[in-house]
C-alpha positions in Angstrom: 5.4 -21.4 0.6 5.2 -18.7 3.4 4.3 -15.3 1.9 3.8 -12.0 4.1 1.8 -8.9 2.9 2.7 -5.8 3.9 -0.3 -4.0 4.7 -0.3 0.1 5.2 -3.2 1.7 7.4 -4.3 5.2 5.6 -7.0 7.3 5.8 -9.9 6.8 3.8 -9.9 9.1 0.5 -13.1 10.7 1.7 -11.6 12.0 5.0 -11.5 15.7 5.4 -7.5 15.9 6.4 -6.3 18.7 9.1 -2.8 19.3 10.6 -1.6 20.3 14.1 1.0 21.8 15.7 1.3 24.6 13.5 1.0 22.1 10.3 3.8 19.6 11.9 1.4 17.1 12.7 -1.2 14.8 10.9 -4.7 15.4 12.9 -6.1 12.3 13.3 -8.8 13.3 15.1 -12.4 12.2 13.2 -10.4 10.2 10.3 -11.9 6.8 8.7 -9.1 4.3 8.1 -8.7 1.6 5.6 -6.8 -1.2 4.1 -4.2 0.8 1.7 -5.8 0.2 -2.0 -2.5 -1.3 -3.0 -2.0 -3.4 -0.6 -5.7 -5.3 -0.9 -4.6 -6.0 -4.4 -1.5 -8.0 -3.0 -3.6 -9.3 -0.1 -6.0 -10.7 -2.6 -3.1 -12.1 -4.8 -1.7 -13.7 -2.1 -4.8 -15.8 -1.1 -4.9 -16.6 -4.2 -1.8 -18.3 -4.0 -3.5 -20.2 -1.1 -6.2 -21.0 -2.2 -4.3 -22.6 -5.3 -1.0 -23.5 -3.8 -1.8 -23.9 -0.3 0.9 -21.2 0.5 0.6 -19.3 3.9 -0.4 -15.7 4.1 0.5 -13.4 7.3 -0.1 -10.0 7.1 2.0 -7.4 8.4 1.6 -3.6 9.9 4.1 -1.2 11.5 1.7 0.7 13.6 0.3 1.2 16.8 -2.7 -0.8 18.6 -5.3 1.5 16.1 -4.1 -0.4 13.6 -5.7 -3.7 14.6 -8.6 -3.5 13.0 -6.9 -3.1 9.6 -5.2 -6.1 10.3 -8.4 -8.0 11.9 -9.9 -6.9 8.3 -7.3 -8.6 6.4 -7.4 -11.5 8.4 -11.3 -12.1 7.2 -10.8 -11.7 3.9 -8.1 -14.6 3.9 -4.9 -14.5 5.6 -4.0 -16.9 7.8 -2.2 -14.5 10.8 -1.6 -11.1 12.1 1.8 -9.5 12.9 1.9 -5.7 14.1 5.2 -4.2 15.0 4.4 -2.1 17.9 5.9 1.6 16.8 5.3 4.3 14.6 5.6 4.5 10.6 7.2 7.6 10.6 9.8 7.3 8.4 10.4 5.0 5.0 13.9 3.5 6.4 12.9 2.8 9.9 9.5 0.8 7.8 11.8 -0.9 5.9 13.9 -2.3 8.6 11.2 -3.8 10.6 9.8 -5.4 7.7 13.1 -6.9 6.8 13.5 -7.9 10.4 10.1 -10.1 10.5 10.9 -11.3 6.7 14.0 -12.6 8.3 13.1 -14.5 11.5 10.0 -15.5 10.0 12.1 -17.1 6.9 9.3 -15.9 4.2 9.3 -17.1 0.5 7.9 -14.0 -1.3 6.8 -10.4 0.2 4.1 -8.9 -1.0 3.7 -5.3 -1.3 1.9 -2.0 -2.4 4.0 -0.2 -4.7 3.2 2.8 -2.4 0.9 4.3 0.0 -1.9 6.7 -0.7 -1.4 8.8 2.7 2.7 9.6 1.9 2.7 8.2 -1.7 6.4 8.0 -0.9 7.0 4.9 -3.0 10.1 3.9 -1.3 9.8 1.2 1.8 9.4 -1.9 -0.9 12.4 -1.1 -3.0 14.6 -0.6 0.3 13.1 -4.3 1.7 14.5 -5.9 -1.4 17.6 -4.1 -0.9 18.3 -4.8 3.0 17.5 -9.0 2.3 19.3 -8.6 -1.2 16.2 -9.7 -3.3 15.3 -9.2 -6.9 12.4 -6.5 -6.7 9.6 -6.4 -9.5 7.9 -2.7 -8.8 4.7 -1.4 -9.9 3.6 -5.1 -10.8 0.2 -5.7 -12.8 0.6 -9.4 -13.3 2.0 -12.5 -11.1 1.4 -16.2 -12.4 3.1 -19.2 -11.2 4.9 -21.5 -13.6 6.3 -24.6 -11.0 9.2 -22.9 -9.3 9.1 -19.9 -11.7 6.9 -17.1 -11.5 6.1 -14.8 -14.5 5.3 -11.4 -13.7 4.1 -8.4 -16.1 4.8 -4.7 -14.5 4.2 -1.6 -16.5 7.4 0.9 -17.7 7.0 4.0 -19.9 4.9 3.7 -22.6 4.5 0.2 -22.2 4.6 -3.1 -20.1 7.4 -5.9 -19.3 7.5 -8.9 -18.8 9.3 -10.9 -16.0 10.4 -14.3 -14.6 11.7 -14.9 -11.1 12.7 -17.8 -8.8 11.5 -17.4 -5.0 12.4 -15.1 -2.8 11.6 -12.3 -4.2 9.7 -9.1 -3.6 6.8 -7.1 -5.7 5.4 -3.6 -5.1 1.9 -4.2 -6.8 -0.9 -1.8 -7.9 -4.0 -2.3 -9.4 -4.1 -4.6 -12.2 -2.3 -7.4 -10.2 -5.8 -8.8 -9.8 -9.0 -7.3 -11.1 -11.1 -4.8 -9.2 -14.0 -7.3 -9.3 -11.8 -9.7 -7.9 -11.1 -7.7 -4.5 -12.3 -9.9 -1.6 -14.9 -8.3 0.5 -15.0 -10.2 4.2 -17.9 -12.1 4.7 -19.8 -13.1 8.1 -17.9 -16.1 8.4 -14.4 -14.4 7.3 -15.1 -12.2 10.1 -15.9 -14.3 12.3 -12.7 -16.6 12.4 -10.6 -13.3 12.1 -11.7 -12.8 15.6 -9.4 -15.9 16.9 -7.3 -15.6 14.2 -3.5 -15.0 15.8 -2.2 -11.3 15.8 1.2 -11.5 17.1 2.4 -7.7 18.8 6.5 -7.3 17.9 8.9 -5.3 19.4 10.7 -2.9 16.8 14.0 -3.7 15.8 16.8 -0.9 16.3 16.7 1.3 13.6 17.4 5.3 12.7 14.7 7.5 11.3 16.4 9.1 8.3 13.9 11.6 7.5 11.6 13.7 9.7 8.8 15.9 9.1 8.9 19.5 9.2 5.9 21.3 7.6 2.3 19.8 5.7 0.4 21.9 3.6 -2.5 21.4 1.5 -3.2 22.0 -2.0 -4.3 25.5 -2.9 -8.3 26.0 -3.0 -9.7 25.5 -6.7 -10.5 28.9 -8.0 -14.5 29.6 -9.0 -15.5 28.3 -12.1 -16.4 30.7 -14.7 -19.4 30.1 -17.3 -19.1 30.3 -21.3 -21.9 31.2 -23.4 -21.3 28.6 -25.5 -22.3 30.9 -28.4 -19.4 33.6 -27.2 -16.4 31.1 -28.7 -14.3 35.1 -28.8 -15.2 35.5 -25.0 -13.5 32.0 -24.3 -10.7 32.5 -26.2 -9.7 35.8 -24.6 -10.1 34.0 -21.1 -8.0 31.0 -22.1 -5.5 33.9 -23.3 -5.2 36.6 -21.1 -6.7 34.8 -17.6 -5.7 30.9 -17.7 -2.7 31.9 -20.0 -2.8 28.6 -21.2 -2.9 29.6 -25.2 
């Protein structure tokens, strides 16, 4: 079984963001990148499935060269290779198409991944893989066993979670849960050290239009001050709740 991750390079959640080009432009100037959270979930399902079924893993990035090292990290903590398609994630469509490209000529069993990025949290590139190969599509997936040729899978709905069965190929948009957070593979010295001659193949993009385009970033508005109750003046915070936070 040959299964490909899709792995998303973001900026780490502790990064102090800034925009350029009068707030066109992500600055990515002084920004800490990691393995989308995600998408480590998938990548540690999928060694998993490995390690238990002697599938394949190769991991896969639409990025330029600074994405390497995200892909030499995943790499260590198990996959077997590296693919990069050499061009920019700008858009969800033109993500999309690549990845079904490589899914394609690479003939892959299952596809792996996140059910969205934390830098966009667009939520969108898995669902339009499954629909550009045609393949059923399990999204925000907490749970993936194998049963023989069968695989039962448990994602969580409204008020609630179902449960799944699918025959390969097939696509999943995990999220944590899939494995458990003390589960998450962290590289070790000798992980790292194969990764280094582990192959990273560098892919030409396929032709594809960008169907959406940038025009403005913004960040959230500043917090205002935080105001101290007495908490013997229960009137005092009552009025404020009223008349300032309006929330009674």
């Amino acid at each position: 079984m040959k299964v490909l991750v899709c792995i998303s390079h973001v900026p780490d959640t502790t990064s102090k963001i800034n925009f350029t080009a009068d707030n066109s432009a992500f600055d990515k100037n002084g920004v800490q990148y990691v393995i989308n959270p995600y998408d480590e979930f998938g990548l540690t399902r999928a060694v998993w499935l490995k390690e238990k079924q002697g599938a394949s893993v190769t991991v896969l990035n639409v990025g330029g060269k600074d994405t390497e090292p995200t892909l030499r990290k995943a790499l260590a903590i198990g996959a077997d290779n590296a693919i990069r398609v050499d061009a920019e994630p700008s858009d969800a469509f033109f993500v999309a198409k690549q990845i079904a490209a490589v899914a394609q000529e690479g003939e892959f069993d299952l596809i792996i991944a996140g059910r969205e990025s934390i830098d966009y949290n667009g939520g969108q590139v898995p669902g339009m893989v499954a629909a550009l190969l045609q393949w059923p599509f399990v999204n925000a997936c907490v749970g993936m066993e194998a049963d023989g040729d069968n695989y039962n899978m448990i994602r969580e709905i409204d008020g609630g979670k179902e449960k799944l069965s699918a025959s390969l190929p097939f696509i999943i948009g995990g999220q944590k849960g899939l494995v458990e957070e003390k589960d998450l593979r962290i590289p070790n010295m000798r992980g790292i050290m194969q990764a280094r001659s582990k192959p990273l193949e560098v892919k030409a993009p396929v032709e594809a239009a960008n169907r959406t385009e940038p025009r403005l970033y913004s960040k959230p508005a500043p917090k205002s001050a935080v105001k101290m109750v007495d908490a013997e003046n229960i009137s005092d915070l009552v009025r404020m709740l009223h008349e300032d936070a309006k929330v009674l």
